[in-house]
Residue, then its C-alpha position, 0 to 999 in steps of 0.5 A: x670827482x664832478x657830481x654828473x648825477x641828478x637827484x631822481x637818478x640817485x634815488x632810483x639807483x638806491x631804490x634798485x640797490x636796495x631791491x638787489x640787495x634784498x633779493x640777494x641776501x634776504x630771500x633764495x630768489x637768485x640762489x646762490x651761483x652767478x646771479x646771486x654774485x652779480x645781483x651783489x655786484x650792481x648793488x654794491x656799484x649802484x649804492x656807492x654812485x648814489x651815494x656820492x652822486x658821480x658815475x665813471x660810465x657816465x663821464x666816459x659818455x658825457x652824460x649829464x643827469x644833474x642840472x649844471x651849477x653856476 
């Protein structure tokens, strides 16, 4: 997998995880229906992109948000 992430883009996705998660599993703000499964989902999805700095939506798209490496 290429990295096709920027740093500020793996930042804000895990800050938004972190969010997600938290509304979903630490408050009864979303309940417990098919918000509260997808807030969990993107989370999940969002956590694991940014962690490992590559998105397939982004590659499908040729988007780029990283600088290119020489």
């Amino acid at each position: 997998m290429n990295v096709n992430m920027g740093m500020i883009d793996r930042g804000l996705r895990l800050v938004v995880a972190l969010v997600l998660l938290y509304l979903a599993l630490g408050t009864t703000a979303l309940g417990g229906g098919l918000l509260y499964w997808l807030a969990l989902l993107v989370a999940v999805v969002f956590g694991v992109t940014a962690l490992v700095g590559s998105c397939p939506l982004y590659s499908m798209l040729g988007i780029r948000t990283c600088p290119l490496r020489r």
